[in-house]
C-alpha positions in Angstrom: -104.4 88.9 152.9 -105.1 86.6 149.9 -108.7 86.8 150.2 -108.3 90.5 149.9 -105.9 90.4 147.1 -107.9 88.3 144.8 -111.5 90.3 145.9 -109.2 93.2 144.7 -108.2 91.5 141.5 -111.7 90.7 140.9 -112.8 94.3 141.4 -110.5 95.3 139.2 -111.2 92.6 136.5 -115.3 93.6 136.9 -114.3 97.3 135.9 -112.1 96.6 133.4 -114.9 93.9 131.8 -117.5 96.8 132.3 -115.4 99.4 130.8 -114.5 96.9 127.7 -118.6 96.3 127.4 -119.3 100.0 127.4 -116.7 100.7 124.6 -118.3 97.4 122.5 -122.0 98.5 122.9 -121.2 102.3 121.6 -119.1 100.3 118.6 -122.1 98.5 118.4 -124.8 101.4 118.2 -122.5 103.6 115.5 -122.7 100.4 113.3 -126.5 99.9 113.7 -126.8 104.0 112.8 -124.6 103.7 110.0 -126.5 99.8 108.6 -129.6 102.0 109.1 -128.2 104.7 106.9 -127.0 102.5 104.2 -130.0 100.7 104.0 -131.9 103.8 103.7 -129.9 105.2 101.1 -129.3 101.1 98.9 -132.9 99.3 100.0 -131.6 96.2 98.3 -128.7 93.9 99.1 -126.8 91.6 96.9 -128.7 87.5 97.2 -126.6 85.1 98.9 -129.6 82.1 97.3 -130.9 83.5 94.3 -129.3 83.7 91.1 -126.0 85.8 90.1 -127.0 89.3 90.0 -130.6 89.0 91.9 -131.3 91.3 94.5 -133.6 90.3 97.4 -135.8 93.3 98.9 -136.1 94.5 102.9 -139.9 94.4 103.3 -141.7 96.9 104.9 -140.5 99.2 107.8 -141.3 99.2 111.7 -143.5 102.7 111.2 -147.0 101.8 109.5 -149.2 99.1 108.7 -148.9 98.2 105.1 -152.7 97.5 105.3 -154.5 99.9 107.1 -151.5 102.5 107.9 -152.2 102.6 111.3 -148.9 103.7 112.8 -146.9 100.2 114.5 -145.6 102.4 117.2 -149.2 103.0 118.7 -150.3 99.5 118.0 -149.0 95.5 119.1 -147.7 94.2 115.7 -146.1 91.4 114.7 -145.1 89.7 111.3 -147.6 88.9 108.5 -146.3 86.1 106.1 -146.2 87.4 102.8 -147.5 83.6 101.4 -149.8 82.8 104.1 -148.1 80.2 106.4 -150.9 77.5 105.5 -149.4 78.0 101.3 -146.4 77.2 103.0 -144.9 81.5 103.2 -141.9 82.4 105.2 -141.3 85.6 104.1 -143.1 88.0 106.7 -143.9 92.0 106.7 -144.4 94.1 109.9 -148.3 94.6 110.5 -150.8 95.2 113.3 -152.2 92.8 115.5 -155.3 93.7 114.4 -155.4 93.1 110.7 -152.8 89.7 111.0 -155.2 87.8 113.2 -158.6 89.6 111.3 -157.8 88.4 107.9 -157.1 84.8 108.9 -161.0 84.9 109.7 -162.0 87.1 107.3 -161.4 85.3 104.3 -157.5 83.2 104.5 -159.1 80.4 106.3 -162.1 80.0 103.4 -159.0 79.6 101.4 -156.9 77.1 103.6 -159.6 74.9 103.3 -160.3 74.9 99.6 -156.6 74.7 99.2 -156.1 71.8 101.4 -158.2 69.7 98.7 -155.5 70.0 96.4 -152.7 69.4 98.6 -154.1 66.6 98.8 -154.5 65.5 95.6 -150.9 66.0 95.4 -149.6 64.2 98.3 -151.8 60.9 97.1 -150.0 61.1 93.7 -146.5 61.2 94.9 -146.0 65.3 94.8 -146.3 65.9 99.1 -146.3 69.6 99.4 -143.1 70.9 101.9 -145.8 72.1 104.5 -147.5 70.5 106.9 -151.2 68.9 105.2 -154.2 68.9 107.0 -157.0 66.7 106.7 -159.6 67.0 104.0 -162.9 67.1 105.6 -165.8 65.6 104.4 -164.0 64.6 101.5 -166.5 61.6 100.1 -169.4 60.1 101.1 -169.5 56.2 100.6 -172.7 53.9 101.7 -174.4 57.2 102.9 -171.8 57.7 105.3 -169.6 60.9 105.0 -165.7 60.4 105.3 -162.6 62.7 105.7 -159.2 61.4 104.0 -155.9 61.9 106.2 -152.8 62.2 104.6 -150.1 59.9 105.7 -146.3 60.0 105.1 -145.9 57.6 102.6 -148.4 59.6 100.4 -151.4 57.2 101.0 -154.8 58.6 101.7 -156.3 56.7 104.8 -160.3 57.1 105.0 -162.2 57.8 108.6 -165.6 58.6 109.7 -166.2 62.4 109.7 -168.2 62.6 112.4 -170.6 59.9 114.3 -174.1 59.3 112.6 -177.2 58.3 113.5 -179.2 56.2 111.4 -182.3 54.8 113.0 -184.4 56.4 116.4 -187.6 55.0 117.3 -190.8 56.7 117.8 -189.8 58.2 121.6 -186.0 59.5 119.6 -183.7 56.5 121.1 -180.8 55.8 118.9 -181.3 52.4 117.7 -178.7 52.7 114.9 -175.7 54.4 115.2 -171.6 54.4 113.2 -168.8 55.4 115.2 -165.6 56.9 114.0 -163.9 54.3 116.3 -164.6 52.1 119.4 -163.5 54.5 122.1 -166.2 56.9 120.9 -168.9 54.2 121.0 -167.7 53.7 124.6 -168.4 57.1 125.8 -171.7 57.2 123.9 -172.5 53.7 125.8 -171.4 55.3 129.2 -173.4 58.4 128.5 -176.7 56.9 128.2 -175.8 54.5 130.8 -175.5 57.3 133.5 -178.9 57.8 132.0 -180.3 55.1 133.5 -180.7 53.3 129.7 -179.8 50.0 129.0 -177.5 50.2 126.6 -176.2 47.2 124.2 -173.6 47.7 121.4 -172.7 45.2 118.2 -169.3 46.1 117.1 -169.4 45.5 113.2 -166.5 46.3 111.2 -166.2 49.0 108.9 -166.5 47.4 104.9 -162.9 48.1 103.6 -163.4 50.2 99.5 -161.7 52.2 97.4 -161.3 56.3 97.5 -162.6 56.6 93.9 -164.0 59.6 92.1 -162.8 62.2 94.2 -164.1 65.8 93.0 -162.9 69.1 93.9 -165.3 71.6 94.6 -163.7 74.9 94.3 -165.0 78.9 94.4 -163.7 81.9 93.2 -165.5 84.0 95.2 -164.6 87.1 97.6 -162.2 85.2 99.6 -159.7 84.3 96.8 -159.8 88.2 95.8 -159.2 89.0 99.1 -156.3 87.5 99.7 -154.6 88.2 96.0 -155.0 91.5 97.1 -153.5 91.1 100.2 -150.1 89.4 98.8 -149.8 92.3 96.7 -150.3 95.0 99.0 -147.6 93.3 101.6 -145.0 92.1 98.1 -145.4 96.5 97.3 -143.5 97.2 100.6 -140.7 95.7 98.9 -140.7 97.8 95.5 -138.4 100.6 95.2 -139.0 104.2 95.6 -143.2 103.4 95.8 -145.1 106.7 97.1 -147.4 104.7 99.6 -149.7 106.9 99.1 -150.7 105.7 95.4 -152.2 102.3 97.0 -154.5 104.1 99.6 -157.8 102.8 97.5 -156.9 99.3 97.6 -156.1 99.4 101.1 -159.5 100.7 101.8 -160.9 97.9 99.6 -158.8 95.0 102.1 -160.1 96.6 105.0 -163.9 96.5 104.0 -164.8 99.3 102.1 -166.7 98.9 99.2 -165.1 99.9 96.1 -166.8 102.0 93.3 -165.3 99.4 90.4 -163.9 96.0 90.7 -160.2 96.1 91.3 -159.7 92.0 91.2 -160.2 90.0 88.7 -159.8 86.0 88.2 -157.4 86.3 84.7 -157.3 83.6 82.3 -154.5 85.4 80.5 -151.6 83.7 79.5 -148.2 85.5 81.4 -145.4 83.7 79.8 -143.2 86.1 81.1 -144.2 85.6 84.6 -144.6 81.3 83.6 -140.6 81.2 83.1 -139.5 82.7 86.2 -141.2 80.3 87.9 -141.4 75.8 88.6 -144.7 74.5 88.0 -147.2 74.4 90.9 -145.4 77.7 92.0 -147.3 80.4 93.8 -146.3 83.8 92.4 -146.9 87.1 93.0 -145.6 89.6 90.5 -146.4 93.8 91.8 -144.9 96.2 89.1 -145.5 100.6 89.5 -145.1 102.7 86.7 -146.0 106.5 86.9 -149.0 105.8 85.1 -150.5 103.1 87.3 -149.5 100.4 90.2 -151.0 96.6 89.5 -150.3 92.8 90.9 -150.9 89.6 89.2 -151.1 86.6 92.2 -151.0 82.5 90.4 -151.5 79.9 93.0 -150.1 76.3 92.4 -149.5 78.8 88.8 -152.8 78.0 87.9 -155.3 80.1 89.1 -154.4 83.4 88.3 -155.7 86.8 89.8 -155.3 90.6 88.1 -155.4 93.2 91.2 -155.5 96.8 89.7 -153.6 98.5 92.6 -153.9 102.0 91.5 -153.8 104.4 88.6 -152.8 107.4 90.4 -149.8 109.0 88.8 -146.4 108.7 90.8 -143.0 109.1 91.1 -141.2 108.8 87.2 -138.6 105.9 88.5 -140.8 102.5 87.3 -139.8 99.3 89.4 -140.8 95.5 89.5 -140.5 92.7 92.2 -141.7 89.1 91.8 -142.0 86.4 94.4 -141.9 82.9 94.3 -143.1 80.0 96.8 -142.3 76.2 95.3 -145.3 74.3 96.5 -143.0 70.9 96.8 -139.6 72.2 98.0 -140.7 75.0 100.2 -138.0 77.5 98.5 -139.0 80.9 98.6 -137.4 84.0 96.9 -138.3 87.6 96.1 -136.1 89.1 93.7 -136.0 92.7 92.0 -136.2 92.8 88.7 -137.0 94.9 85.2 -141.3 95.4 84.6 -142.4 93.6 82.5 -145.4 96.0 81.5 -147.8 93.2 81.3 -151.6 93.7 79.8 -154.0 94.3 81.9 -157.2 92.3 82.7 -160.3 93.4 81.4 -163.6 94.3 84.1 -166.2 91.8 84.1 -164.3 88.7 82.7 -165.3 86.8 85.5 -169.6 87.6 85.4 -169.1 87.2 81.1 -166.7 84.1 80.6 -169.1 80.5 80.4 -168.2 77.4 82.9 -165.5 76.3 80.5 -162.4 78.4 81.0 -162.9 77.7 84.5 -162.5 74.2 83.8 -159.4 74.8 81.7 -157.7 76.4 85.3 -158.0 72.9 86.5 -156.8 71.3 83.2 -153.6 73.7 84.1 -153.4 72.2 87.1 -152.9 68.3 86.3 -150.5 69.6 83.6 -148.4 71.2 85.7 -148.5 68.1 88.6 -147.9 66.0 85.7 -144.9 68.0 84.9 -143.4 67.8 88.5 -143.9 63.8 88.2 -147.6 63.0 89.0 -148.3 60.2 86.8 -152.5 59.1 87.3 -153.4 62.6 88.6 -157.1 63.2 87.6 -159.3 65.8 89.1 -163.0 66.0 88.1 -164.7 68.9 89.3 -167.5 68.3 91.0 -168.9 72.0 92.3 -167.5 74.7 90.5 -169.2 78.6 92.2 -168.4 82.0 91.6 -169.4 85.2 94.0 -169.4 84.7 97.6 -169.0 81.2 99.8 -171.7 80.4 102.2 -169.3 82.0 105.2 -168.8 85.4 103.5 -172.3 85.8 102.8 -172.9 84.7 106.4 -170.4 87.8 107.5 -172.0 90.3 105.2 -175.5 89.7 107.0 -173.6 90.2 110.4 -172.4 93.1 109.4 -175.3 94.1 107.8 -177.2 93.7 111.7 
């Protein structure tokens, strides 16, 4: 009888719990329809982290692609970071598969790596950037011998042997000279040959200790750095109020590969003071402003080198709105924040074919001041490779595609 009394109570408890679960989820539902109302009618929400009175947006929607406009529901998508996650980006907007994982190839890993030379730079003098560092490649070459530079926590710079190399074969191409990166790897190359049948004898010498010593940065503004400008400001626009999508179809067109009839990206040397003092130094920015005349981003990384995109000149909606983002290299902090335009000047075409080697220079004279400013005290950069156009691997993609 107790056994059957208790299964009973249980019963009863089950339907009660189900019945109290059904009434929570329809609770639940009618307050989802009515968030999704609100938001649809008041697109931005009060900042609980930004300043009094700043007003973070709600990027993008679940519908389309804010690159190619391919519609999500027919596609795998996933979140794009805003600030690509190697610039140390949280921020992230709904895009397709497709385009999140093609650009990374395309042109944001060029970037990463040019990128990384500076970050490390900064981590040797004392200003470690918030997100992870990756090694610098190839960084110098010393004695003939070509070494990358790891970062290490306390903000040294600790050299290693890029890669093993082979000095010396004799006439029938036996190694007779040969530098490790470290013992284990002169191991295998000793049990290698051995299995060979070759008698194989190894002097272990160590390395000669030196100084990392004029270190130069060889940077491009080619194709790649456009690229991705472009990119921040088309995903930053899904935040702007009231923006008729279809105003920014050209430079989407231009992201995914099309040719476009005039340059729409431009490295600026302008000076934005208005942008400058919303902003910490080193900051990556992106600032995307529409008017009914026109549509137009300006991107700074480490708020030095500074891009103009012309997003669109199509006329549009009367209502003119302005968003600007913010990524502190150091701290990692990262805001977007709605705010009044600022009609900035635009940048004229063909600065960057017309302009000699030294404002190009001066970008990197920006950057010490602005490490300098955030504490570095011995920071100095020479510039050892300074290109324009396309890198070796875009040109190596355009004769792909070109096959």
């Amino acid at each position: 009888m107790r056994v059957d009394i208790a299964g009973a109570s249980i019963f009863r408890l089950g339907m009660l719990t189900e019945r109290m679960r059904s009434r929570v989820l329809r609770v639940l539902c009618m307050l989802r329809k009515f968030g999704k109302l609100l938001m649809g009618l008041f697109p931005w929400v009060r900042s609980r982290n930004g300043r009094p009175g700043s007003v973070v947006p709600v990027f993008g929607t679940n519908e389309e692609c804010p690159y190619c406009t391919v519609a999500l529901r027919d596609v795998d998508f996933g979140g794009d970071h805003i600030f690509p996650e190697f610039m140390g980006g949280s921020k992230k907007v709904p895009a397709c598969d497709v385009c999140n994982h093609g650009f990374g190839g395309a042109f944001e890993g060029v970037v990463a790596r040019q990128f990384q030379m500076l970050d490390v730079f900064l981590a040797a003098n004392g200003l470690r950037p918030k997100h992870p560092i990756r090694t610098w490649s190839r960084a110098y070459t010393y004695d003939g011998l070509p070494y990358d530079l790891v970062p290490l926590e306390d903000g040294r710079l600790r050299p290693e042997l890029s890669h093993t190399v082979i000095e010396e074969r004799d006439a029938d191409g036996v190694v007779r000279k040969a530098t490790f990166k470290s013992r284990r790897e002169a191991k295998g190359f000793e049990r290698k040959l051995s299995a060979k049948g070759w008698k194989v004898v190894i002097e272990y010498e160590p390395g000669v200790p030196h100084e990392v010593a004029d270190l130069g940065v060889g940077l491009t503004f080619g194709s790649e750095m456009q690229e991705l400008a472009l990119k921040i400001c088309l995903s930053a626009c899904t935040g702007l109020v009231g923006l008729e999508h279809e105003r920014l179809s050209a430079a989407r067109r231009v992201l995914c590969g099309e040719p476009p009839e005039e340059p729409i990206v431009f490295l600026d040397f302008s000076e934005r003071a208005e942008i400058d003092a919303r902003r910490k130094p080193l900051s990556h920015v992106v600032y995307v402003e529409q008017t009914p005349q026109r549509v137009y981003g300006v991107v700074q990384f480490y708020g030095s080198f500074q891009y103009y995109c012309y997003l669109s000149d199509a006329p549009g909606a009367a209502r003119s709105s302005a968003l600007i983002g913010c990524l502190d290299v150091l701290t990692g902090d990262e805001r977007f924040e709605l705010l009044r335009p600022l009609d900035l000047s635009g940048a004229p075409s063909g600065l960057e074919c017309s302009r000699p080697e030294e404002p190009y220079v001066e970008l990197l004279s920006r950057f010490e001041e602005q490490a300098k400013q955030r504490g570095a005290s011995h920071l100095d950069l020479s510039l050892t490779n300074l290109t324009f156009g396309a890198t070796e691997e875009s040109k190596g993609r355009q004769e792909d595609d070109g096959s």
